[in-house]
KEKE-3310 file (N, C-alpha, C; in steps of 0.2 Angstrom, whole numbers, plus 5000, padded with zeros to 4 digits):
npx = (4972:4966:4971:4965:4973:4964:4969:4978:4989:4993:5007:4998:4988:4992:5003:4998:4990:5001:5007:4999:4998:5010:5007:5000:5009:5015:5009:5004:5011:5008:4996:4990:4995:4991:4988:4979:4979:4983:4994:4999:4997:5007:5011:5013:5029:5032:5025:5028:5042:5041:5038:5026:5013:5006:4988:4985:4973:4964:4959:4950:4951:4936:4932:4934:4923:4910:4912:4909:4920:4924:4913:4908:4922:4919:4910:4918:4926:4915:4913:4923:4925:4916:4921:4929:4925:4921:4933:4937:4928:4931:4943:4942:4935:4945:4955:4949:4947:4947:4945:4944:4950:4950:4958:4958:4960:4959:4957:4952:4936:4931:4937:4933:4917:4919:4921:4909:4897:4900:4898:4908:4918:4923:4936:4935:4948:4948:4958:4959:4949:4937:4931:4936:4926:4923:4925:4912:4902:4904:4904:4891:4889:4899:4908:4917:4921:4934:4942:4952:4951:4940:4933:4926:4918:4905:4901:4898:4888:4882:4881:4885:4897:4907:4923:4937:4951:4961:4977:4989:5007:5022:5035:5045:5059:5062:5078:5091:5091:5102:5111:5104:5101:5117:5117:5113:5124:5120:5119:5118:5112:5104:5087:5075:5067:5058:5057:5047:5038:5032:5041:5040:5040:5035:5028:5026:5027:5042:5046:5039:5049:5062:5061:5061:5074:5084:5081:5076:5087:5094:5089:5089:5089:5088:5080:5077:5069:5068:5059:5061:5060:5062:5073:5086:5084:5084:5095:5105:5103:5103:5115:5129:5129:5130:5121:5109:5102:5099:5090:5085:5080:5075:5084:5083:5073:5067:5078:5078:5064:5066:5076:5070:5060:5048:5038:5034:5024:5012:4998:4993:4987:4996:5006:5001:4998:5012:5015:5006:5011:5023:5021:5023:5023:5016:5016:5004:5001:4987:4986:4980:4973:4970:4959:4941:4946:4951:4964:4962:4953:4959:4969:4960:4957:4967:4970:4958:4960:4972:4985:4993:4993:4987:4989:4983:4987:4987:4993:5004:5015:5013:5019:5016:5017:5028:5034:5026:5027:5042:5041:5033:5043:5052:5048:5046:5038:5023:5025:5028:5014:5007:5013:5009:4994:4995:5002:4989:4981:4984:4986:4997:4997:4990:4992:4993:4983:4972:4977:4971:4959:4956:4961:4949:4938:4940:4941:4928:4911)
npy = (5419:5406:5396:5384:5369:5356:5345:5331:5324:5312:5305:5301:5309:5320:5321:5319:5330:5338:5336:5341:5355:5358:5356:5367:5377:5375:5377:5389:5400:5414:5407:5408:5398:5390:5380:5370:5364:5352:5354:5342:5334:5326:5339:5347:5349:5346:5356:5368:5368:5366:5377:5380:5392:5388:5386:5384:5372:5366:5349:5335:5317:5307:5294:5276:5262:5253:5258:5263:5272:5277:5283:5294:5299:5304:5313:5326:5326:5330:5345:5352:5348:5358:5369:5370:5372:5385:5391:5388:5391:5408:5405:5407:5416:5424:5424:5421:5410:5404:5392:5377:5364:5346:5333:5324:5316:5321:5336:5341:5340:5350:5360:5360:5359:5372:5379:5374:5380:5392:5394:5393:5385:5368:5355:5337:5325:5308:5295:5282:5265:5262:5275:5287:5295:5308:5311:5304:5310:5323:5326:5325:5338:5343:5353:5343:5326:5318:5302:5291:5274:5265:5256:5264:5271:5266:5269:5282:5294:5305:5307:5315:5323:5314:5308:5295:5298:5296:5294:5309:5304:5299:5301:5293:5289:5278:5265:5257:5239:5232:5241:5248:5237:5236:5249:5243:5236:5222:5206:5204:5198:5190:5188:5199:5203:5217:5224:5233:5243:5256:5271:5268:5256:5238:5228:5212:5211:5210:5201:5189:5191:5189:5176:5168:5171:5164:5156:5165:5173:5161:5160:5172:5191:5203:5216:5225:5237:5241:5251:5261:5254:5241:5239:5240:5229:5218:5221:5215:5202:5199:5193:5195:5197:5194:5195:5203:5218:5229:5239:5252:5264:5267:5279:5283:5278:5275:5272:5256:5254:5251:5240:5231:5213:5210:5217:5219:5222:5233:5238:5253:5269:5277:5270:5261:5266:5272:5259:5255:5266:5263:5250:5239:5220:5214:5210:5210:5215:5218:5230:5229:5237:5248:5260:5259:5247:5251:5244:5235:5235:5241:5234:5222:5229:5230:5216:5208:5212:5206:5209:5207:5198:5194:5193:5188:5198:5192:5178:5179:5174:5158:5145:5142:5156:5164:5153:5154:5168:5166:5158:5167:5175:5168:5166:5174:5176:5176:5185:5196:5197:5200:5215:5221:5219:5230:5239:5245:5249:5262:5280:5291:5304:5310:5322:5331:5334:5335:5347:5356:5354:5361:5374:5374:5375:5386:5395:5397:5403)
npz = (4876:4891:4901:4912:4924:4930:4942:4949:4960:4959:4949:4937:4935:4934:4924:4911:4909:4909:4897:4888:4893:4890:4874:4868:4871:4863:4851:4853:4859:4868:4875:4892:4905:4920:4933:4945:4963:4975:4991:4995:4985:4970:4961:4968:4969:4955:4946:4948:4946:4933:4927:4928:4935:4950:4960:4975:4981:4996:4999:5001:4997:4997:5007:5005:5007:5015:5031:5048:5054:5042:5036:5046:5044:5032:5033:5038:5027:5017:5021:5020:5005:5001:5006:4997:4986:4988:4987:4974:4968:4969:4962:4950:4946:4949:4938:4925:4917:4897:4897:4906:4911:4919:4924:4933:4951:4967:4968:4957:4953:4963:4955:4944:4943:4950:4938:4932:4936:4935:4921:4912:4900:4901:4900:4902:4904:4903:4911:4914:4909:4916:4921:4934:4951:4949:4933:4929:4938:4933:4920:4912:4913:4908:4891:4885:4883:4884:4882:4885:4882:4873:4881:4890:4888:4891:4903:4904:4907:4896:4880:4868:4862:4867:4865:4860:4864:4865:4881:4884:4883:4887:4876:4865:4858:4844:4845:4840:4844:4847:4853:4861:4872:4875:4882:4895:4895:4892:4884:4865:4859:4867:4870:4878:4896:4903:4916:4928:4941:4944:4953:4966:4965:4963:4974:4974:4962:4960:4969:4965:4953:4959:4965:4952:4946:4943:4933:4924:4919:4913:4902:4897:4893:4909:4913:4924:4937:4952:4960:4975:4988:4988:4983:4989:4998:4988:4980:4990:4991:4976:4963:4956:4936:4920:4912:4917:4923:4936:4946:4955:4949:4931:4921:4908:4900:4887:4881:4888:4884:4869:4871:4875:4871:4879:4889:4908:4920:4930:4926:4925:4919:4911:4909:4899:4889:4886:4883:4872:4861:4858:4854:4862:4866:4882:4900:4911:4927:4935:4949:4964:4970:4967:4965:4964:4955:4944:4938:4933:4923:4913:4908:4903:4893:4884:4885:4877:4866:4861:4866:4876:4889:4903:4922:4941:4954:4963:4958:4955:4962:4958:4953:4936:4931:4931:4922:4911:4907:4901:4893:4882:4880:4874:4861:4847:4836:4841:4850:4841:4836:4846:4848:4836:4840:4852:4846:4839:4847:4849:4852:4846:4845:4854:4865:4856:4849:4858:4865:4853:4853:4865:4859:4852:4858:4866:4857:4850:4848)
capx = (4969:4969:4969:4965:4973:4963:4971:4986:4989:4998:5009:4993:4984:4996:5007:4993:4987:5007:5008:4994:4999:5019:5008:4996:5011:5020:5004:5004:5017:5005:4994:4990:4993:4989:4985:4976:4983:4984:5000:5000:5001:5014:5010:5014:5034:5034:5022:5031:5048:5040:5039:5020:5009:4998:4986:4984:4965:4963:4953:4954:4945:4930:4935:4927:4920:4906:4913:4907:4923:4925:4906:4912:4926:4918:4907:4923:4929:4912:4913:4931:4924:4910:4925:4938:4922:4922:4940:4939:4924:4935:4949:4938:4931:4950:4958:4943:4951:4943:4942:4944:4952:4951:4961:4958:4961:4953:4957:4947:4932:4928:4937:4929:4912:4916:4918:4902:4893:4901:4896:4917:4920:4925:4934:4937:4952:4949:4963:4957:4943:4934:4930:4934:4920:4923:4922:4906:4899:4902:4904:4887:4889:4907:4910:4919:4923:4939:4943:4959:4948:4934:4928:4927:4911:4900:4899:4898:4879:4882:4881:4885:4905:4914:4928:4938:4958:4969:4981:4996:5013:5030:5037:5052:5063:5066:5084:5094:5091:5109:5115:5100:5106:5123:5117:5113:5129:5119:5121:5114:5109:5098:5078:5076:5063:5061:5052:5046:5032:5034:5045:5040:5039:5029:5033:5025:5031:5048:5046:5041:5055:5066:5060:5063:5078:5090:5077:5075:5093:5096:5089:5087:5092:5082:5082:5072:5069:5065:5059:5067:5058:5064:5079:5093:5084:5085:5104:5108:5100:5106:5121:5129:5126:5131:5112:5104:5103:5095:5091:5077:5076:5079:5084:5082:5066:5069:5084:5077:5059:5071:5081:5067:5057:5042:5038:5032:5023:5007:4991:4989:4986:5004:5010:4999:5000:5017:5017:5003:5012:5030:5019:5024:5021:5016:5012:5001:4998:4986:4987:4973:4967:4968:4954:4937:4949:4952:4969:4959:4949:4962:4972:4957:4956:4972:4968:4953:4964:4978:4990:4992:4993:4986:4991:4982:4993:4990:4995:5011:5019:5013:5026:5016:5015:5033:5036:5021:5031:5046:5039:5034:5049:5055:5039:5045:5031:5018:5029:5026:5008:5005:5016:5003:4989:4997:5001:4983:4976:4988:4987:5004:4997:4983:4991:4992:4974:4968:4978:4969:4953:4955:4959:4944:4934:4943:4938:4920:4906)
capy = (5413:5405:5388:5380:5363:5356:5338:5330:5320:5308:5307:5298:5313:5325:5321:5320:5339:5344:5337:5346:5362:5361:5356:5374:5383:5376:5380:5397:5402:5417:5405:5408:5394:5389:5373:5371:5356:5352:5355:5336:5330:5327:5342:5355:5351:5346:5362:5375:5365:5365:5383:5385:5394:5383:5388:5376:5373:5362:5347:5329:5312:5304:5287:5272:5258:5255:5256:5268:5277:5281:5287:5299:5305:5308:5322:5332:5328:5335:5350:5355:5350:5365:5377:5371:5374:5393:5395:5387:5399:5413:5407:5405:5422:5430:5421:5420:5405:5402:5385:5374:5356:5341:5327:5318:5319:5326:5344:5342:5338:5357:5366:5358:5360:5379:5382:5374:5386:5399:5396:5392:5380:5364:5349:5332:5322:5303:5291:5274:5263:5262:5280:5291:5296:5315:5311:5301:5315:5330:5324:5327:5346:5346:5353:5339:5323:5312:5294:5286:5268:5266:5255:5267:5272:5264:5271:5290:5294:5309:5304:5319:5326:5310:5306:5293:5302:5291:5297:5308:5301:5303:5299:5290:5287:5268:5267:5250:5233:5231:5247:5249:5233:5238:5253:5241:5231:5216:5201:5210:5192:5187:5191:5206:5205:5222:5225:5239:5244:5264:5273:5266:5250:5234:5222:5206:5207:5211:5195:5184:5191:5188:5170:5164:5176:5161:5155:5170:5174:5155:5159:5181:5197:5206:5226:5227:5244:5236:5255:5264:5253:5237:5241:5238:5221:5214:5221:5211:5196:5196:5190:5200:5195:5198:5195:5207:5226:5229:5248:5258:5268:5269:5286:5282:5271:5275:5264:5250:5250:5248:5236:5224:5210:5210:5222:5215:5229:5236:5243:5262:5271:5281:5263:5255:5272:5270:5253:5256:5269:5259:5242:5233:5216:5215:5204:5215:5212:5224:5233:5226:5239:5253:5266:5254:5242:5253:5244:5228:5235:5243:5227:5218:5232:5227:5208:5206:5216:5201:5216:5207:5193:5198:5189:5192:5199:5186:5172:5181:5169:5155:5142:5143:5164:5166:5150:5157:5172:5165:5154:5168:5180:5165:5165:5178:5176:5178:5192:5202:5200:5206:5219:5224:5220:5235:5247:5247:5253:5268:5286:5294:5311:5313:5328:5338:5332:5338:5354:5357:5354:5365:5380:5375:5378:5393:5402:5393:5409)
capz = (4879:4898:4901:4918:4924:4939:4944:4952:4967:4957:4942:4931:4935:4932:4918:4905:4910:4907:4889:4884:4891:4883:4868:4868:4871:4855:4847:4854:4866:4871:4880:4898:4908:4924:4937:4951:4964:4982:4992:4997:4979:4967:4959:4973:4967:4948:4942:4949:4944:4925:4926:4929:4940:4953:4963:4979:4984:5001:4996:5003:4995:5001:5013:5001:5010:5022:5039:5052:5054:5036:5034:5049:5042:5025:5035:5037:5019:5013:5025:5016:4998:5000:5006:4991:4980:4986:4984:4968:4959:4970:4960:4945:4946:4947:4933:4922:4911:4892:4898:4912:4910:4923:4922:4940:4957:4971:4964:4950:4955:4967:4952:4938:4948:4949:4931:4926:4941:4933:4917:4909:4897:4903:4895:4904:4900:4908:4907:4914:4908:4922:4924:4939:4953:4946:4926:4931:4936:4931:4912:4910:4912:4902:4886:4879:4887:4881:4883:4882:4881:4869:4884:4897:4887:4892:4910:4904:4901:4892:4873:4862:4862:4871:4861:4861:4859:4871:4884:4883:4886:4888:4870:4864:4851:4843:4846:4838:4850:4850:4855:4869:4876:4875:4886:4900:4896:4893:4879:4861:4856:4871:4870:4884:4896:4904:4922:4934:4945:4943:4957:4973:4965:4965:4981:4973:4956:4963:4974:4959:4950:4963:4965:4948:4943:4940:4926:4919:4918:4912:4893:4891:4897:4913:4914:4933:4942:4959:4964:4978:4994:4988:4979:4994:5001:4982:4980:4997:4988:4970:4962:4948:4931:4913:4909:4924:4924:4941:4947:4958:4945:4925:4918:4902:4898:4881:4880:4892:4880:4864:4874:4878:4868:4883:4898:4914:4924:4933:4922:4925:4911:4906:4906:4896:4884:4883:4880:4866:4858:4855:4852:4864:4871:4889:4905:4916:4934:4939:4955:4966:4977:4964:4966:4957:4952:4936:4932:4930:4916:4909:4908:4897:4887:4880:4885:4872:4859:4858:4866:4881:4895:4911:4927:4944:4955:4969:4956:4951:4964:4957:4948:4930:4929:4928:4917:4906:4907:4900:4885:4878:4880:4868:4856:4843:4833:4849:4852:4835:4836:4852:4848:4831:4842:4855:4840:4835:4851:4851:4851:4847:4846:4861:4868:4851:4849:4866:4864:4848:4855:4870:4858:4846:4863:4868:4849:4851:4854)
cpx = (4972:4965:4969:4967:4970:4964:4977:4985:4993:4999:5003:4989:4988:5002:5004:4991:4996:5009:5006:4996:5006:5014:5004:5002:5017:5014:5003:5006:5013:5001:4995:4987:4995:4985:4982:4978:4981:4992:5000:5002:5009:5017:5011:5021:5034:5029:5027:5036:5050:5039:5031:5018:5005:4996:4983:4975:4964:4959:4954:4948:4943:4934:4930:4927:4915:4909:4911:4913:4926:4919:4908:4916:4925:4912:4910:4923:4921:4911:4918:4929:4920:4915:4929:4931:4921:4927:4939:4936:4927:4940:4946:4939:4938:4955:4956:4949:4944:4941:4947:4947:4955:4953:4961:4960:4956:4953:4954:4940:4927:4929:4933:4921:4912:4915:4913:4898:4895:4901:4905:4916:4926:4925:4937:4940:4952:4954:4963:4951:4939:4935:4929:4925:4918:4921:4913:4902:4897:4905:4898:4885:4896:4906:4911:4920:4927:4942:4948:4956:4943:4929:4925:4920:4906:4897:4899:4890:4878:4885:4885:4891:4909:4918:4934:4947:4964:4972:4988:5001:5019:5031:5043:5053:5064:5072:5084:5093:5097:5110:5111:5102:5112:5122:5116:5117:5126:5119:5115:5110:5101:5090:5078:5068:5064:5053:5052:5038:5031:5038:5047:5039:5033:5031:5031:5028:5037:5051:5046:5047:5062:5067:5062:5069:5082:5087:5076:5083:5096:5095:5088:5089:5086:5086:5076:5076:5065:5060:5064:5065:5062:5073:5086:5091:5087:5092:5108:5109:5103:5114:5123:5130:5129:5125:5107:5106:5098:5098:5086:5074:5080:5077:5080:5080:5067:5072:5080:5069:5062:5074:5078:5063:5049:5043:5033:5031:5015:5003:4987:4991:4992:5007:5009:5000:5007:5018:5012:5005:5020:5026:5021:5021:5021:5013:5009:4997:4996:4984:4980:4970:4969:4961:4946:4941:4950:4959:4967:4956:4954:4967:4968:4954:4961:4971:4963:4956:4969:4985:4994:4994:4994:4986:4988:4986:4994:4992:5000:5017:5019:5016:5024:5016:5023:5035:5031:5022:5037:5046:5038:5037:5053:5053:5042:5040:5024:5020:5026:5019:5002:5006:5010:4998:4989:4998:4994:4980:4979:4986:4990:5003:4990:4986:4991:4986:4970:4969:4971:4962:4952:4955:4953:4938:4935:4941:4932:4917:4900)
cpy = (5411:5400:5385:5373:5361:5348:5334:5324:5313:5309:5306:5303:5320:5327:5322:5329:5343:5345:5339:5353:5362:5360:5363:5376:5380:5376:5388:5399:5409:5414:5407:5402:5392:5381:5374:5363:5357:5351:5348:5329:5331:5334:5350:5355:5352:5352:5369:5374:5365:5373:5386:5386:5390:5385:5381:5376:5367:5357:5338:5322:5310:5294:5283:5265:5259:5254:5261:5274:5280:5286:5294:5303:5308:5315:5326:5334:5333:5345:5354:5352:5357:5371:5376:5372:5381:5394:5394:5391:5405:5412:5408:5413:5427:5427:5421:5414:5407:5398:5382:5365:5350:5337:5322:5319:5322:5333:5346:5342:5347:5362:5366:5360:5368:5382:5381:5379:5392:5400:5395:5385:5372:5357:5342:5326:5314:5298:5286:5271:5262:5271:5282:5294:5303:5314:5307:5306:5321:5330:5327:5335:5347:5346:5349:5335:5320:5308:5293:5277:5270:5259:5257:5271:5273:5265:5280:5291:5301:5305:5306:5322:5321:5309:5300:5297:5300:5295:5300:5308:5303:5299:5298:5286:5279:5270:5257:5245:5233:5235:5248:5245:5234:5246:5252:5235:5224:5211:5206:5202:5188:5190:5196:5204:5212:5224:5230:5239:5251:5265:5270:5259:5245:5226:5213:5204:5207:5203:5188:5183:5186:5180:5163:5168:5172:5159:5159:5172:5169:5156:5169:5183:5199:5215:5224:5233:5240:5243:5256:5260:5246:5234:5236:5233:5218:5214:5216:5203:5191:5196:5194:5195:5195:5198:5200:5213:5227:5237:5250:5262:5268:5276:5286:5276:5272:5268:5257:5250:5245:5241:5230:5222:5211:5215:5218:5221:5229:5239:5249:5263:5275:5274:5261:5263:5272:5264:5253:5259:5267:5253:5237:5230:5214:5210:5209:5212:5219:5226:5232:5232:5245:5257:5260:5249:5242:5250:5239:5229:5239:5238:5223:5223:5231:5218:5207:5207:5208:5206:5213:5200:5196:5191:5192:5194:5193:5181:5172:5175:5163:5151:5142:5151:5165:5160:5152:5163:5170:5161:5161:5173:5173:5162:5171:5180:5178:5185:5200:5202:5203:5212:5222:5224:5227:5240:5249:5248:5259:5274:5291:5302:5314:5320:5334:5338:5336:5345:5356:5359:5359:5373:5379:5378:5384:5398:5401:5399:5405)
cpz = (4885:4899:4909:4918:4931:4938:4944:4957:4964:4950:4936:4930:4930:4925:4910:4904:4905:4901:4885:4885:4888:4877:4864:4869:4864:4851:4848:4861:4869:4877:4887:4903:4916:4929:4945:4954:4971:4986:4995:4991:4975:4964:4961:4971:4958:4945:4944:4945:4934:4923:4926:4934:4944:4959:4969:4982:4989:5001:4997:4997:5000:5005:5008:5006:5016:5027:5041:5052:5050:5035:5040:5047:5036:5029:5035:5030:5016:5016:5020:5008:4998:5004:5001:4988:4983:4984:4979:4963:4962:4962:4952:4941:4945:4943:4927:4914:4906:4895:4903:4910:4916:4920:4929:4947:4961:4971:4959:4950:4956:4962:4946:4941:4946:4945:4929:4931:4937:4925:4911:4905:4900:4898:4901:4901:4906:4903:4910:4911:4911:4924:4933:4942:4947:4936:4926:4930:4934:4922:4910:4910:4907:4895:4882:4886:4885:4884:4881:4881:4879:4875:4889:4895:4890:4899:4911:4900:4897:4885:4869:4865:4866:4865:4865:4859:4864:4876:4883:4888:4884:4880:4870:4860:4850:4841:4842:4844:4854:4854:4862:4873:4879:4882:4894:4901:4897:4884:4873:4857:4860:4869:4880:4888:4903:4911:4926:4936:4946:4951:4962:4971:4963:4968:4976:4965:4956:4967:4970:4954:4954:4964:4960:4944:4938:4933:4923:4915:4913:4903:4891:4898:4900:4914:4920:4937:4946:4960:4969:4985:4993:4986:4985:4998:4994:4978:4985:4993:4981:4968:4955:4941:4925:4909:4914:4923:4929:4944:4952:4956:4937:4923:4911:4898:4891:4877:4880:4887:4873:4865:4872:4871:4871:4889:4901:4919:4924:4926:4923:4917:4907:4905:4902:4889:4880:4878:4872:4860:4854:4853:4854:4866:4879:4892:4908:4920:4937:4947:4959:4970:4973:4966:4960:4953:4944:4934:4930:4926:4912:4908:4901:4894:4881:4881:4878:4865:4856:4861:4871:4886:4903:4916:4935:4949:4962:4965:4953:4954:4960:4952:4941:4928:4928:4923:4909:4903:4900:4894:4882:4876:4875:4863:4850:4839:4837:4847:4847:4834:4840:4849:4843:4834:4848:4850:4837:4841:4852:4849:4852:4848:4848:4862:4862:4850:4852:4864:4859:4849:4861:4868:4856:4851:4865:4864:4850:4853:4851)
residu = (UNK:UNK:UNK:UNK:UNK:UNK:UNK:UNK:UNK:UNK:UNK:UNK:UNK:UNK:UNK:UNK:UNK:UNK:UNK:UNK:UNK:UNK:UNK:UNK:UNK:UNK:UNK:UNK:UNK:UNK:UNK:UNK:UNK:UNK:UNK:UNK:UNK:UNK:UNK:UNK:UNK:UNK:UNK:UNK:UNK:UNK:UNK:UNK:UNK:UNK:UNK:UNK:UNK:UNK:UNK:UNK:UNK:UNK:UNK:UNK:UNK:UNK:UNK:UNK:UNK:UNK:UNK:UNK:UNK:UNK:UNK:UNK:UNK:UNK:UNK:UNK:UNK:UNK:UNK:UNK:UNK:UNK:UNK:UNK:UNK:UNK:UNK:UNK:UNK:UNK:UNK:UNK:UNK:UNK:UNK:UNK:UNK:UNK:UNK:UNK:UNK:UNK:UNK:UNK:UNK:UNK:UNK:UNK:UNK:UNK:UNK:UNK:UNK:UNK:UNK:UNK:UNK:UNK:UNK:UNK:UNK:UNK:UNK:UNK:UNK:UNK:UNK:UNK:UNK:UNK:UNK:UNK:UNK:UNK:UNK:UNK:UNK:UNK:UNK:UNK:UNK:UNK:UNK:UNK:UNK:UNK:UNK:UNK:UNK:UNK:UNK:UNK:UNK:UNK:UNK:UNK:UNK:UNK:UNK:UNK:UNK:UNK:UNK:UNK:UNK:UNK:UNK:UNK:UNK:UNK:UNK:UNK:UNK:UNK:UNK:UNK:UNK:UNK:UNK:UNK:UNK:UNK:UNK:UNK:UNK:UNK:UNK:UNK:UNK:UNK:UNK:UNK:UNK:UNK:UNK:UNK:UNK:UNK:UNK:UNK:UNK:UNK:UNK:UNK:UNK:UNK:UNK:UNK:UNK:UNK:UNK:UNK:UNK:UNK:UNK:UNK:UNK:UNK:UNK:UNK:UNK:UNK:UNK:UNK:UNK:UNK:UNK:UNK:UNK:UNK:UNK:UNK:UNK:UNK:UNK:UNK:UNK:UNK:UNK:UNK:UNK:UNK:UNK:UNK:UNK:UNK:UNK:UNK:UNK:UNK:UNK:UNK:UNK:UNK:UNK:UNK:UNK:UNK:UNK:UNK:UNK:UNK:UNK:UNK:UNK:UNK:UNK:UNK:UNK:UNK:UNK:UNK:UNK:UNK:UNK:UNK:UNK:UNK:UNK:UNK:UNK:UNK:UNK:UNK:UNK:UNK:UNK:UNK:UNK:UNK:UNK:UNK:UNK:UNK:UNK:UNK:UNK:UNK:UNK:UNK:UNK:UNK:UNK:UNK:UNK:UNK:UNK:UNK:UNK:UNK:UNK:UNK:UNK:UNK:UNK:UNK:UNK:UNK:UNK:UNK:UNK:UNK:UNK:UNK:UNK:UNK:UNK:UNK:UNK:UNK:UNK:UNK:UNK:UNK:UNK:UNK:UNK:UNK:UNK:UNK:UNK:UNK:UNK:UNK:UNK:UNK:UNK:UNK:UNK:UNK:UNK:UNK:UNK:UNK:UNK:UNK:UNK:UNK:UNK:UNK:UNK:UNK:UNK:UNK:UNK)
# end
């Protein structure tokens, strides 16, 4: 069996695809696998680096908004999608997968496209509620369609094989409170709240934070990854603590979810995955200028549920959003039923699911 992965460009893209194939080759370590990426995404280092094969196919996104000088440059972009759709049914043609699987990106799009030309079984894995352009379209020719939101439905006009089977995510152990606290050397008795913005950060929640630190400090423990852009102004700034663990980056989010009572973070979809899958309660400020403003619907997917408290991200300054914050980082009861309201949107075992489904495709004549 030979499995194509077409989509990358960023982790959100790319990490769901990876869980899937470690989960086919512990279902059958003969599996043939392979990705298809662009040398400008994440995925030109961490796929080799994971020990698989990627094939780089030239291939840029479309400029969104009307302006003139984006309508312009999208002439080009389509000029180079109609050469990354040769290379793609070339590469089709000399690989000949079972099956093909898109998970997002501007590489998924010309490759997933080639397989349905040539006739290859294709499945499509979307991981916001607000479906991508690509799942949009070309879901109506794919195999199977899978949804990590059962409200993301409603914008997929294919009927027959969408499923709804979550996204997968990195997994992690529940560890003792005490002792995870004790890992960032902070009080084992305070209530935890536990902040990031992924790698590069997130400037405004950073800034919020930053703003009412002393308040937060004054009743519970903060684990805050500034990212790595902020990181050395908000060192200059803050003050050392025995209630503060401040980093640019946490190694081991294990610990630091165990640690916390509430997380305080962005709404793409491995976050809220995570956070679904340990049953945590969350404040989510989603990222405004996301792609279709998919983290805003992925926000009130957890919002409607009870899973949740969603804040805009321009009113994160504002004097009630970290006091709002902070009442309920000492709500225990609040606390615990968010948290049940988060455990019941979860799906712990999407990528052995997806695998599953990708051989039951691959045996299918």
């Amino acid at each position: 069996m030979k499995v194509l992965f077409a989509g990358g460009g960023t982790g959100g893209h790319l990490y769901p695809a990876v869980a899937m194939a470690a989960e086919l080759r512990k279902l059958d370590a003969s599996t043939g696998i392979s990705f298809a990426g662009t040398v400008s995404g994440i995925e030109s280092t961490e796929v080799p680096r994971l020990g698989y094969k990627l094939h780089l196919i030239p291939v840029r996104g479309l400029k969104r908004g009307a302006f003139l000088a984006n309508m312009i440059a999208n002439v080009s972009v389509l000029a180079d999608f109609a050469s990354a759709l040769g290379r793609a049914l070339a590469l089709i043609g000399r690989e000949k997968p079972d099956v093909v699987v898109g998970t997002g990106g501007f590489v998924s799009a010309p490759v997933l496209l080639a397989a349905q030309l040539a006739g290859k079984k294709t499945l499509i894995q979307e991981q916001n509620a607000f479906p991508g352009v690509t799942t949009k379209l070309l879901s109506t020719l794919a195999c199977e369609v899978h949804l990590s939101f059962e409200e993301a439905r409603r914008f997929i006009v294919k009927k027959k094989n969408v499923y709804v089977s979550g996204n997968p995510a990195r997994s992690f152990k529940h560890q003792n409170r005490a002792s995870a606290r004790a890992c960032f050397s902070l009080s084992a008795e305070r209530p935890t709240l536990l902040v990031f913005g992924g790698s590069r950060g997130a400037r405004s929640i950073n800034n919020a934070v930053l703003q009412r630190l002393g308040d937060i400090t004054a009743s519970g423990n903060l684990i805050w990854q500034t990212g790595a852009l902020d990181f050395e102004r908000i060192k200059r700034e803050v003050a050392p603590s025995p209630y503060l663990w401040v980093g640019p980056y946490i190694e081991d989010m294990g610990s630091a979810y165990s640690a916390a009572d509430l997380v305080l973070c962005r709404s793409g979809a491995s976050s809220i995955a995570e956070l679904t899958n340990l049953g945590m309660p969350s404040v989510l400020v989603p990222y405004p200028y996301a792609t279709g403003d998919h983290q805003r619907y992925n926000a009130r997917a957890l919002l409607k549920n009870g899973a949740t408290l969603m804040i805009d991200d321009g009113a994160l300054g504002e004097d009630g959003s970290i006091k709002n914050i902070l009442e309920l980082l000492q709500d225990p009861e609040k606390l615990k039923s968010m948290g049940a309201a988060s455990r019941a949107l979860a799906y712990p075992d999407a990528a052995r699911q997806l695998a599953l489904r990708i051989i039951g495709l691959a045996t299918k004549h």
